[in-house]
C-alpha positions, 0 to 999 in steps of 0.5 A, a space after each residue: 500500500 506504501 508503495 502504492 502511494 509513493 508511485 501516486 506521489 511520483 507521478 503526481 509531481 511528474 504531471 504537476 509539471 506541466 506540459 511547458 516543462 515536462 516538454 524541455 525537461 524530455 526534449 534536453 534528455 532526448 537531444 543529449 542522447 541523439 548527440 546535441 551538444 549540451 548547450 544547443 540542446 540546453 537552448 532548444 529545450 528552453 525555446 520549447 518550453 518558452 514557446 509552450 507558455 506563449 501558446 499556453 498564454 494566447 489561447 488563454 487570451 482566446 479563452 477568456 474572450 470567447 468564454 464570456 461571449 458564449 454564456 452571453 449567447 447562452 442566456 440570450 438562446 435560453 439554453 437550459 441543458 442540464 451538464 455543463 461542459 468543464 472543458 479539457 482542462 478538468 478532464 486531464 485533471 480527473 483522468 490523472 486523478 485516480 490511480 489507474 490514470 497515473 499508469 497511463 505514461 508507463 502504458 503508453 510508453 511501453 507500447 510505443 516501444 513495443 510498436 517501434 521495436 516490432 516496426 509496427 509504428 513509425 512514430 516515437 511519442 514524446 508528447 508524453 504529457 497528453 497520454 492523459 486521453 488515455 487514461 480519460 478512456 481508462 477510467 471511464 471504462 473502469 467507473 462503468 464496469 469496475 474491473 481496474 485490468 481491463 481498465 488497463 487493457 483499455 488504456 494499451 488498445 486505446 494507445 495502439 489505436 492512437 499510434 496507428 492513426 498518429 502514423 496515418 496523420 504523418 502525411 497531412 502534417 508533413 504537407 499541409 502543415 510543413 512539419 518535417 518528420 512529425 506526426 500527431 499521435 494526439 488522442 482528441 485530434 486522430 479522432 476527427 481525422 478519422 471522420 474528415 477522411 470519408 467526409 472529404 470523399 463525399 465532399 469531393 463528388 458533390 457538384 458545385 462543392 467540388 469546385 469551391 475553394 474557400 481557402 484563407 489564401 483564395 479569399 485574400 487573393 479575392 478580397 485582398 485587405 479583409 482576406 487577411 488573417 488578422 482583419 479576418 479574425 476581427 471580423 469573426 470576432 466582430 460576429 461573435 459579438 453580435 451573436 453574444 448581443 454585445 455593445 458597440 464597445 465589447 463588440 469591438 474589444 472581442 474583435 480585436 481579441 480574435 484578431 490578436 489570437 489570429 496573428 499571435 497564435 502562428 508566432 507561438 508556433 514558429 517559437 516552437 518549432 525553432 526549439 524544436 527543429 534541431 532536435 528534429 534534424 539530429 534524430 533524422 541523422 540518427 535513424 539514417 545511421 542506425 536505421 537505413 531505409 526506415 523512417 521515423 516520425 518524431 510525435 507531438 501535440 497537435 498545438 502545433 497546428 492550431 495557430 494555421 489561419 484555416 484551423 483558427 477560422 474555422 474554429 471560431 465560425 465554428 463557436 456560435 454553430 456548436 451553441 446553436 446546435 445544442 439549443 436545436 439537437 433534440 435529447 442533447 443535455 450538453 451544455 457547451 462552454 469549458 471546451 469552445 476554445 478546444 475546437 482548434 484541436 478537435 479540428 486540426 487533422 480535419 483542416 489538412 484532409 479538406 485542403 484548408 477549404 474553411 467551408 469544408 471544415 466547417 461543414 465537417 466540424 459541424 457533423 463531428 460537434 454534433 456527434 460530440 454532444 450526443 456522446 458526451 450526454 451519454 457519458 455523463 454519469 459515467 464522466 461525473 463518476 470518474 471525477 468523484 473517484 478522483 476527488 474532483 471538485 464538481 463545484 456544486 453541480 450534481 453532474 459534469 460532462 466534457 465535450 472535447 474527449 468525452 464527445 469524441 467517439 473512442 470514448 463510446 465505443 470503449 465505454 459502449 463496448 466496455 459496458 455491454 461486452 465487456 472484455 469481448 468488446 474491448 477485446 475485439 477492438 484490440 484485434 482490429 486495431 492489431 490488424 490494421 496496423 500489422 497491415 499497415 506496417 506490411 504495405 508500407 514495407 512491400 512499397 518500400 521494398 518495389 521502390 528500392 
């Protein structure tokens, strides 16, 4: 039992750390152990971390906006649904909170090493700070059945079907985003990747909307001044307000805000990946001699992409839409708040499938936030549940629910499957994804091996 606490504590303080140093504290021991000299890795660590808090801090700015605007949208609709939406936050807080949750870094470590040493994975995950998403599914699934194994089952299926997808999501995020050797192994963005792929193959068979191209680059080159990114942000900002029933005044501030995010967002990310580039280039260096012919993708959080002009306008249209769908869905009981400033990362790897079509990925953020709020009704006592046995504090409502991971639909398939088939369910989860990634890894290999 002692032991049992003082692993709690360890982890506890590890997590505590947060993501802006948890990152550099990984990223210096990474680069040391690829042979950067102490002081460039020194260097590129801090640039991480620095770049962390500057993302970390501009989101908050969207956050603190954005957050008022919806409750004055809220009370304007009249929308009484009875769980709010405590956002992802609280979510990593309450996965991380209970005991199964605190294995999650060494399941999902253990795995991706497995992956990598068996070829079946071609990302190395060191976006170890979001390993939260699986213990989110873990517990969930252990609060709806009381078995704590396969709780812990969960959590290794979840992380193989994470890194499956991270290694699909490689080709959208070295393309469209130019992020060299990356992938997004992130459990809440790989799961609209999966639903923007077929989207897309639709879209693109529809007449008329084959041919549309609403890209932040055609409608500058249309518009000129007001296809800017910044001006095109003060606008959304300008229509939130509106929406929110805003004075002239908050109207304009909101406006303003939008636009600052818009342009700051993107140089929080170049921050970051300054830091992050010579630790990229080294371990390129380093497979090619140790491992030549294999490709290696260097996994990180998707935060990378959320400061690009399409995912950010997208996301914004994407507010007011996701307020009105929860006034207009029948037997929807979410009431959308805590994650409206998570929707750039629950569209992120949609944008690069839609080719930064920003009416495309509205369409598409559209079906996956409606299908996010139907999810998380029906998690909702098993989240409230969850976050007892973590001793989270539900600051007097009688139930929370969460519309980021507990919308996205890993979330219903193991709590679904967890619930009515228990091991079976899971089970066959694990075997499909088993499956698909022995494929996978097999065509890749066979393709290779004709190129060569």
């Amino acid at each position: 039992m002692r032991a049992v606490q003082i692993f709690e504590q360890i982890m506890q303080w590890f997590l505590d750390l947060g993501a802006s140093v948890m990152l550099p504290i990984i990223f210096l021991v990474f680069g040391l152990i690829l042979g950067v000299k102490f002081g460039k890795a020194f260097k590129a660590a801090l640039t991480i971390g620095v770049g962390f808090i500057g993302l970390n801090l501009v989101i908050g700015l969207l956050t603190d906006n954005l957050g008022p605007a919806a409750e004055a949208m809220v009370e304007n609709y009249g929308l009484s649904m009875q769980t709010i939406d405590v956002g992802w936050p609280a979510a990593a807080a309450i996965a991380y909170g209970t005991f199964l949750g605190s294995m999650a870094i060494i399941v999902g470590i253990a795995v991706n090493v497995l992956l990598l040493v068996t070829g079946m994975t071609k990302t190395l995950n060191v976006d170890i700070w979001n390993f939260w998403h699986i213990a989110f599914s873990g517990s969930i699934v252990y609060a709806i059945t009381g078995n704590f194994a396969l709780g812990i089952f969960t959590m290794v299926t979840h992380s193989m079907l994470i890194y499956y997808l991270g290694d699909i999501s490689a080709k959208y995020v070295q393309k469209y985003y130019g992020l060299a050797n990356m992938s997004f192994p992130h459990g809440l963005s790989v799961a609209g990747l999966v639903l923007a792929l077929p989207l897309n193959w639709v879209f693109d068979r529809i007449p008329g909307l084959n041919k549309l191209n609403l890209s932040p680059e055609s409608i500058q080159k249309r518009f000129g001044i007001f296809g800017d990114n910044t001006v095109l942000g003060f606008f959304i900002g300008i229509i939130i307000g509106l929406l929110a029933s805003y004075g002239v005044g908050e109207t304009l501030g909101l406006g303003v805000a939008t636009g600052a995010v818009m342009l700051l967002l993107p140089r929080m990310v170049s921050l970051l990946m300054e830091g992050l580039s010579p630790i990229s280039e080294a371990a390129t260096d380093w497979v090619k001699k140790k491992f030549p012919g294999r490709e290696l993708f260097i996994g990180m959080d998707s935060a990378l992409a959320v400061g690009h002009s399409s995912v950010l306008s997208a996301s914004l249209l994407l507010v007011p839409i996701t307020i009105l769908l929860a006034v207009i869905l029948p037997g929807n009981t979410t009431l959308p708040l805590g994650d409206l400033a998570t929707i750039p990362f629950i569209i992120c790897l949609m944008v690069p499938v839609f080719r930064g079509d920003i009416f495309r990925s509205v369409i598409g953020g559209g079906i996956l936030l409606a299908g996010a709020l139907y999810i998380s009704s029906w998690a909702t006592p098993f989240i409230t549940e969850t976050a007892k046995s973590a001793n989270f504090d539900l600051e007097g409502n009688t139930s929370i629910t969460v519309l980021s991971d507990g919308g996205a639909w890993t979330t219903i398939l193991f709590g679904g499957l967890g619930d009515q088939a228990g091991w079976i369910g899971i089970g066959i989860v694990f075997l499909i994804t088993l499956v698909l990634i022995v494929y996978k890894s097999k065509v890749s290999d066979l393709k290779k091996g004709q190129k060569s």
